[in-house]
C-alpha positions in Angstrom: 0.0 0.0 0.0 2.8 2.4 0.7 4.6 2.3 -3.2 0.9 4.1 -4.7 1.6 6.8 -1.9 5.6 7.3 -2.7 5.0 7.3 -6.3 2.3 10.0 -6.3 4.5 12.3 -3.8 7.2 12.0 -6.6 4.7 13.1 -9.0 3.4 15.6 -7.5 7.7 16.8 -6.9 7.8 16.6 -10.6 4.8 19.0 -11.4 6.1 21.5 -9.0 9.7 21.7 -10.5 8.7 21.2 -13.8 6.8 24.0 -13.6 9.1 26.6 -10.8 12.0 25.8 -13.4 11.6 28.1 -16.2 10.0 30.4 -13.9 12.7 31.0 -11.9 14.7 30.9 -14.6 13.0 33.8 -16.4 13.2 35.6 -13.1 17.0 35.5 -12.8 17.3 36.0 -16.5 15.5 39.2 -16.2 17.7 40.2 -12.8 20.8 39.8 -15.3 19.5 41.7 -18.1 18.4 44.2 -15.4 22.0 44.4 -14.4 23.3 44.7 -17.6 20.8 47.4 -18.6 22.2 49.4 -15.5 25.5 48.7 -16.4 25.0 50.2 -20.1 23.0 53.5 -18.7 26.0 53.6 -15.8 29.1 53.9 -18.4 27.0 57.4 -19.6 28.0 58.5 -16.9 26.8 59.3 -13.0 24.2 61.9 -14.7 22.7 58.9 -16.5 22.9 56.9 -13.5 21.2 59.4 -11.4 18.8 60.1 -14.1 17.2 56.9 -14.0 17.3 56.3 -10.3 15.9 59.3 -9.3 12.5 58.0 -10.8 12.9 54.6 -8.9 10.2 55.4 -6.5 7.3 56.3 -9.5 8.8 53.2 -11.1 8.0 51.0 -7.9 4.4 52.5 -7.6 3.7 51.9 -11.4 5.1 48.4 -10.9 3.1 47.7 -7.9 0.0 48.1 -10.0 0.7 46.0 -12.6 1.7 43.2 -10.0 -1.5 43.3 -8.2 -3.8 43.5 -11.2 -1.8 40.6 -12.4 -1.8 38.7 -9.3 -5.9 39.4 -9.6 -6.4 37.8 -12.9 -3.7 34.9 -12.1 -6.2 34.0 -8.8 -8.9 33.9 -11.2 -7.4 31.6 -13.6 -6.2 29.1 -11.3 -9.2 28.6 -10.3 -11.2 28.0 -13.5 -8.4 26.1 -14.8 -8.7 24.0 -11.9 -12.8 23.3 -12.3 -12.2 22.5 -16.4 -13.8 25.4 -17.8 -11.4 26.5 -20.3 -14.6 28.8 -21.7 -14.2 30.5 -18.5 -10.8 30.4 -18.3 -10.6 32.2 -22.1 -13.8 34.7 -20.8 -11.1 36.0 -18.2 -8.0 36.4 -20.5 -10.2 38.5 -22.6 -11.4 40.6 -19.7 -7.5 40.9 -18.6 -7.2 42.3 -21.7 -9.5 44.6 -21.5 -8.3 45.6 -17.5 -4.5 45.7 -18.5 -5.1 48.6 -21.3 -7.4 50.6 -18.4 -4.5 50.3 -16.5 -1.9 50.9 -18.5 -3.3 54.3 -19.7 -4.0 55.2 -15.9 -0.3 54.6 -15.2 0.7 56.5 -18.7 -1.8 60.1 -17.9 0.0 59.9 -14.2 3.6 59.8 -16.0 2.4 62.4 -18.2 1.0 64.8 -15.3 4.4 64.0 -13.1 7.2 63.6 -15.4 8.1 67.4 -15.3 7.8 67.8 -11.2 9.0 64.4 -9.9 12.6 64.9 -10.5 12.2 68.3 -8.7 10.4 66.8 -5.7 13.3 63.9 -5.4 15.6 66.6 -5.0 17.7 65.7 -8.0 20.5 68.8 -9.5 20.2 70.9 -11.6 22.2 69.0 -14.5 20.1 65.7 -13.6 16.7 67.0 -14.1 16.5 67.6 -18.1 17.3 63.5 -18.9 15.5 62.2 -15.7 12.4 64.5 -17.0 13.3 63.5 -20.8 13.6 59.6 -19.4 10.6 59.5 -17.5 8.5 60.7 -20.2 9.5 58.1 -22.9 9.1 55.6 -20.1 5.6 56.6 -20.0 4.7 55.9 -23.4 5.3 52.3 -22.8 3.2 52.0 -19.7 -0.1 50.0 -21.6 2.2 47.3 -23.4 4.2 46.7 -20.1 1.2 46.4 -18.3 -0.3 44.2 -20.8 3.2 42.3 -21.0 2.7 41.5 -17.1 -0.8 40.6 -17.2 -0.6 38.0 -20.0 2.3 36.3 -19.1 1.1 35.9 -15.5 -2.4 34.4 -17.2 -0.3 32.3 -19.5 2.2 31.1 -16.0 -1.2 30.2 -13.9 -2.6 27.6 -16.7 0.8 26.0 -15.8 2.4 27.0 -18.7 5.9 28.8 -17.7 7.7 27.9 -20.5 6.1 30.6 -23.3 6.8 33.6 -20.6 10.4 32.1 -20.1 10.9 32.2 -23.8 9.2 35.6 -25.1 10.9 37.1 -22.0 14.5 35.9 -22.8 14.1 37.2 -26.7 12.3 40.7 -25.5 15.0 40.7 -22.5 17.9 40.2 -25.1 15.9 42.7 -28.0 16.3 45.2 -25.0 20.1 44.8 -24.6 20.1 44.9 -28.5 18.2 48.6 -28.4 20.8 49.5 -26.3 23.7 48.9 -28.2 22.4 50.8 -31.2 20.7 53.8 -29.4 22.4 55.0 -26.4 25.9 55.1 -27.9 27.1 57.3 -31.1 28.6 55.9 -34.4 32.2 53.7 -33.0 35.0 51.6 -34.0 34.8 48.5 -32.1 37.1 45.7 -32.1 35.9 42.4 -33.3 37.4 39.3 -34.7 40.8 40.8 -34.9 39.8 43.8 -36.8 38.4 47.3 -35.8 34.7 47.4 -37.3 32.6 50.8 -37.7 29.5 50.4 -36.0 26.3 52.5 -36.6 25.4 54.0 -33.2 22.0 56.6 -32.9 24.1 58.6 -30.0 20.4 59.5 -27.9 22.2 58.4 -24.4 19.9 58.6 -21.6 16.6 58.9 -24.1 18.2 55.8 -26.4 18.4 53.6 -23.1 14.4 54.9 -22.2 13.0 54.0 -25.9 14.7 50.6 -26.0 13.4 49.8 -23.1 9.5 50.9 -24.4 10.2 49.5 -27.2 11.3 46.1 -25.9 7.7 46.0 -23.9 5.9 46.9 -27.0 8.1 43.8 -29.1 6.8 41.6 -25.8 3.3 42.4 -25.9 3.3 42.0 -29.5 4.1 38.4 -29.3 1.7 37.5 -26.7 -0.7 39.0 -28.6 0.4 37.0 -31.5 0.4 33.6 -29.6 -3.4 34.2 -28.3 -4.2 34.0 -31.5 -3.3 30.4 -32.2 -5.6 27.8 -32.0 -4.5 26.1 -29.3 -4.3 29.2 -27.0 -6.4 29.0 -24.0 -6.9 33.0 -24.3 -7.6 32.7 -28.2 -8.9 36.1 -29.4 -12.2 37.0 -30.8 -13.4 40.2 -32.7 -16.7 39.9 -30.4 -15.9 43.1 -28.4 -18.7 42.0 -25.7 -16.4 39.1 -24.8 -13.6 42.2 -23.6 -16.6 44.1 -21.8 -15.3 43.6 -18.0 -18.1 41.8 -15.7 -19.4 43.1 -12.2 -18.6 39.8 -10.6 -14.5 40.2 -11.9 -14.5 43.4 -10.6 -15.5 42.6 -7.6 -12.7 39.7 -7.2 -10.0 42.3 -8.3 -10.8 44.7 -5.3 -10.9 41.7 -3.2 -7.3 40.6 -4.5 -5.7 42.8 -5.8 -6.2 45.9 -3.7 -4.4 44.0 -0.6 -1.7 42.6 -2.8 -1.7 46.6 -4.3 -1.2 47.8 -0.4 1.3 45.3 0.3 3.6 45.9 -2.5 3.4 49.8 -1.7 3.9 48.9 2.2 7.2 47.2 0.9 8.4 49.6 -1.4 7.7 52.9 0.4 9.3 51.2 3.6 12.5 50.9 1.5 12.4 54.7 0.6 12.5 55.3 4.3 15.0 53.1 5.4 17.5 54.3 2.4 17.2 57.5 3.8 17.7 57.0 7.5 20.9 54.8 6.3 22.1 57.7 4.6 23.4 59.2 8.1 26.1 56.1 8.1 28.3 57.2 5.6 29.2 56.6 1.9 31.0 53.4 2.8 28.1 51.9 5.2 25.7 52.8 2.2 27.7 51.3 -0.6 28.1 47.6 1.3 24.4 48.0 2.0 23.4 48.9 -1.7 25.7 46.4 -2.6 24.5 43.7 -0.5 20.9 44.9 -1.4 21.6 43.8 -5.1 23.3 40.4 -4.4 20.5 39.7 -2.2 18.0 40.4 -5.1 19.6 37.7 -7.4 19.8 35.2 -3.7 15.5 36.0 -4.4 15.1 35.4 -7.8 14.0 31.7 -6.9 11.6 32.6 -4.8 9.6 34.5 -6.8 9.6 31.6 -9.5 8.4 29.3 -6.7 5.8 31.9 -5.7 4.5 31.9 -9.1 4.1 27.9 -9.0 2.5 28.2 -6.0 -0.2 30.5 -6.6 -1.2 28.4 -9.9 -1.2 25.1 -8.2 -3.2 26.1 -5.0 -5.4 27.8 -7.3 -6.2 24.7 -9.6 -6.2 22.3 -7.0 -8.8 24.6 -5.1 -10.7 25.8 -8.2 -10.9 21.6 -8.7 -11.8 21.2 -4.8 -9.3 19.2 -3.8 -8.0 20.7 -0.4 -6.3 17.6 0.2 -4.2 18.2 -2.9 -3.7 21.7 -2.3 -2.5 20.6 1.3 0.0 18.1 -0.3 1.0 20.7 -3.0 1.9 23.3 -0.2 4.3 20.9 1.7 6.2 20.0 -1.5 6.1 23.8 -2.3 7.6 24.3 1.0 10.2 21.9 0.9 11.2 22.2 -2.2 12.1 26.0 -2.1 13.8 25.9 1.0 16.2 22.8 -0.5 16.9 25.1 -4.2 17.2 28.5 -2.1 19.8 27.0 0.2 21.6 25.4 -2.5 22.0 28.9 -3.6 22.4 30.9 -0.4 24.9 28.4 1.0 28.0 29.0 -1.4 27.0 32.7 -1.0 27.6 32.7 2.3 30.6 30.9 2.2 32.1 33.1 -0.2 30.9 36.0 0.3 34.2 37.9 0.8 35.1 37.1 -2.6 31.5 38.1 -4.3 31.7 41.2 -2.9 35.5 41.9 -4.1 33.7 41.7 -7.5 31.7 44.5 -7.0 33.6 47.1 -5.2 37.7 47.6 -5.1 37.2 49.7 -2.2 38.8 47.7 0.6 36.7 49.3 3.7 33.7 48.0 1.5 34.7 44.9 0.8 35.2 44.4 4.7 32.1 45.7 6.0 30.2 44.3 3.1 31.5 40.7 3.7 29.9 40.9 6.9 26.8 41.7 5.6 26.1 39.7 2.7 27.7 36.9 5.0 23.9 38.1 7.4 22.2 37.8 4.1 22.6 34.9 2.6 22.4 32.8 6.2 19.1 34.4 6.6 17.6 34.4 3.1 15.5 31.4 3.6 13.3 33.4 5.9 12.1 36.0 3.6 12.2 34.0 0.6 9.9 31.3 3.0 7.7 34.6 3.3 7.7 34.7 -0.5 6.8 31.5 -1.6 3.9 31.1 1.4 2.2 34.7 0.1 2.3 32.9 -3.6 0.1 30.2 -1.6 -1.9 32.3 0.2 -2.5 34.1 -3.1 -3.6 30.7 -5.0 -5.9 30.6 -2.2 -7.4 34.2 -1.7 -5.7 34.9 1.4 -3.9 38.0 0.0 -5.2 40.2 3.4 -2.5 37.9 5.6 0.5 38.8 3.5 -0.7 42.3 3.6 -0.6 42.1 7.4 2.9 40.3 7.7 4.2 43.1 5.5 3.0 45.6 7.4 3.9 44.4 10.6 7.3 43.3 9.1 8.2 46.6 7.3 6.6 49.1 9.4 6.2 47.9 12.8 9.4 45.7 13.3 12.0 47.0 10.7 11.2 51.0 9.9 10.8 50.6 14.0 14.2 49.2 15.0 16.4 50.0 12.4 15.8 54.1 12.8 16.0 52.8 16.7 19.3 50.9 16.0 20.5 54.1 14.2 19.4 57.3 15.2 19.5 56.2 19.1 21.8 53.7 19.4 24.1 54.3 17.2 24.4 50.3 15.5 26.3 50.1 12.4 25.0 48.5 9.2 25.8 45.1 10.2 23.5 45.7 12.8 20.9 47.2 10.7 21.3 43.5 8.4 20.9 41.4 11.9 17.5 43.7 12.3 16.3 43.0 8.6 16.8 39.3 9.7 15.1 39.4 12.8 12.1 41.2 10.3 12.4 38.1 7.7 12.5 35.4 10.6 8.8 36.9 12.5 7.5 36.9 9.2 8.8 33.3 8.3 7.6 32.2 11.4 3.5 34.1 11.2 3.6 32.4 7.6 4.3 28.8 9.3 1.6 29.2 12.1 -0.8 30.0 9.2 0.2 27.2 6.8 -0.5 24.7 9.7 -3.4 26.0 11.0 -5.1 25.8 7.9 -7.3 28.6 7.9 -6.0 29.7 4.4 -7.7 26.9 2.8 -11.4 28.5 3.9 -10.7 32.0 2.5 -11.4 31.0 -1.1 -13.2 34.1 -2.9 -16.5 32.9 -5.6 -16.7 35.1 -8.7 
């Protein structure tokens, strides 16, 4: 009797990474290009560097919203994937549509209406402002296909399918890097194959580096666009424009969903804002091994999120199938299995982490102090990338107010709390401030497990 039970615990191990894979693939292949990106904007110049990050906070709010309208439809989908109605299922891919466009257009008017004060407000100088105004403003004009590029490859992620998003985000990722090349820099010699070679270059700098970037989501949303319209696409398109018309009852399940996961992403980022600037009062060397670390620890993540992703569409089905006994099975082997692939990662971190961070900085008193905390990070990783994966469970589920709550305890009353405590009062150093950020990860790790066992997640679920 026990061989039946081992072989379908090995199946249902196979679904789960079978499906994480190329979503935590996609994830870390976008961190990358991200990097490189940044790394192409940064050899402009500190102007150019400043002119994009000086717009980081708008570009955190903008991203929020497209998360949590994603997030919203993904719930949605689970679900009616999981009860086999793939008319349903197509009914809500339209709608997203539909949503993603409103959205995007929202996001685009408020870029419009803020591009010209925001750098102002951020208290950029003088010789920042034109490009971060000029940057801002391109970046706008991509806002509907980026938030359509989010939406549909988060619908086409909770049918189980990972791979198409891994794919058409690899080709628009590298399409990016390609824009790049050709637009930010002028007209070059380059040395190739043994020989210098005259390359065309559009010398636009800062605004070359914006329009590849739009341009890149446009190419993206283009091709998922192109793929709904093949016959076997579960989201096929129609010229029917009452099939886009948005329903009450989906409405209603967005400002159920995504509103808390809306609050929650804006308790995180906001929180961030703060801290950065109460850590300013360490020093330029505190601040760089924090930034530093900050940025290793985003690729340590990257997992996670793919995990997360799997989570939320395999609760959901299981759920939207009514099988709480298989979404209880599939959140223990969710469990388990990102806490074995984010160790695998975290543990050579930690135990190199002197060398890592001699990659990134040659300044000695950096390297030192940044050792140290890197060394904080990747031993305590697990617990906010535990936090992670469980809110992609409690999302599959409709328990989106919990995560809310553990963030906003987490950020605001626990680490905003202490570290401005550890700092301002105290006078604690930044490895200090990285034991704190533990501590934060560890309560939330631990309010995540006292939910999972108790259960209570499974009896949230939200009808639409």
């Amino acid at each position: 009797m026990s061989q039946p039970q081992i072989k379908f615990n090995t199946e249902i191990s196979k679904t789960i990474l079978m499906i994480a894979w190329p979503a935590m693939l996609e994830q870390f292949l976008a961190c990358m290009a991200s990097l490189v990106d940044t790394a192409m904007v940064g050899s402009l110049g500190a102007v150019a560097t400043a002119s994009v990050a000086v717009n980081i906070s708008l570009v955190w709010v903008t991203n929020g919203l497209m998360g949590a309208l994603s997030i919203g439809f993904s719930y949605m989908i689970a679900r009616s994937v999981g009860e086999k109605n793939p008319e349903k299922t197509r009914n809500l891919g339209l709608q997203s549509i539909t949503c993603a466009i409103c959205t995007g257009l929202f996001l685009f008017v408020l870029i419009f209406c803020l591009h010209q004060w925001l750098p102002v407000w951020m208290g950029a100088k003088e010789d920042v402002i034109p490009y971060a105004r000029e940057y801002l403003r391109i970046i706008g004009y991509g806002m509907v296909p980026q938030t359509l590029a989010v939406v549909l490859s988060s619908n086409y992620r909770s049918t189980g399918n990972t791979r198409l998003p891994l794919i058409l985000g690899i080709i628009s990722n590298i399409a990016n890097i390609i824009g790049n090349f050709f637009l930010i820099y002028p007209e070059r010699m380059i040395f190739l194959g043994g020989r210098n070679i005259h390359m065309w270059g559009a010398g636009m700098g800062i605004k070359g580096a914006a329009l590849a970037t739009s341009a890149s989501q446009v190419f993206l949303t283009v091709m998922l666009l192109l793929t709904m319209c093949r016959q076997g696409s579960p989201f096929r398109l129609t010229l029917s424009k009452r099939e886009y018309a948005v329903s009450k009852n989906v409405l209603l399940t967005l400002k159920k969903i995504s509103i808390p996961v809306l609050f929650e992403r804006w308790t995180l980022n906001f929180g961030q804002v703060f801290i950065t600037s109460i850590l300013s009062a360490l020093g330029t060397v505190s601040l760089s091994a924090h930034y530093l670390t900050a940025q290793i620890e985003g690729i340590l993540y990257m997992p996670a999120f793919g995990v997360s992703y799997t989570a939320t569409a395999l609760i959901g089905q299981a759920l939207g199938a009514g099988r709480k006994d298989l979404a209880k099975q599939y959140m223990k082997y969710i469990c388990f299995w990102s806490v074995v692939l984010i160790e695998l990662l975290c543990i050579p971190v930690a135990c190199g982490s002197h060398y890592i961070m001699q990659l990134f900085s040659s300044d000695p008193d950096v390297v030192v102090i940044g050792t140290k905390t890197l060394l904080i990070a990747a031993l305590t990783e697990i617990f906010y990338s535990f936090f992670l994966v469980s809110s992609g469970i409690f999302r599959g589920a409709g328990d989106v107010r919990f995560s809310f709550l553990v963030s906003l305890i987490g950020m605001w009353g626990l680490r905003v709390g202490m570290i401005w405590m550890a700092v301002r009062v105290f006078d604690v150093g930044i490895v200090g401030v990285w034991i704190i950020i533990g501590i934060d990860c560890m309560v939330r790790m631990i309010l995540c497990i006292v939910r999972l066992r108790s259960g209570k997640w499974l009896k949230i679920g939200i009808n639409f």
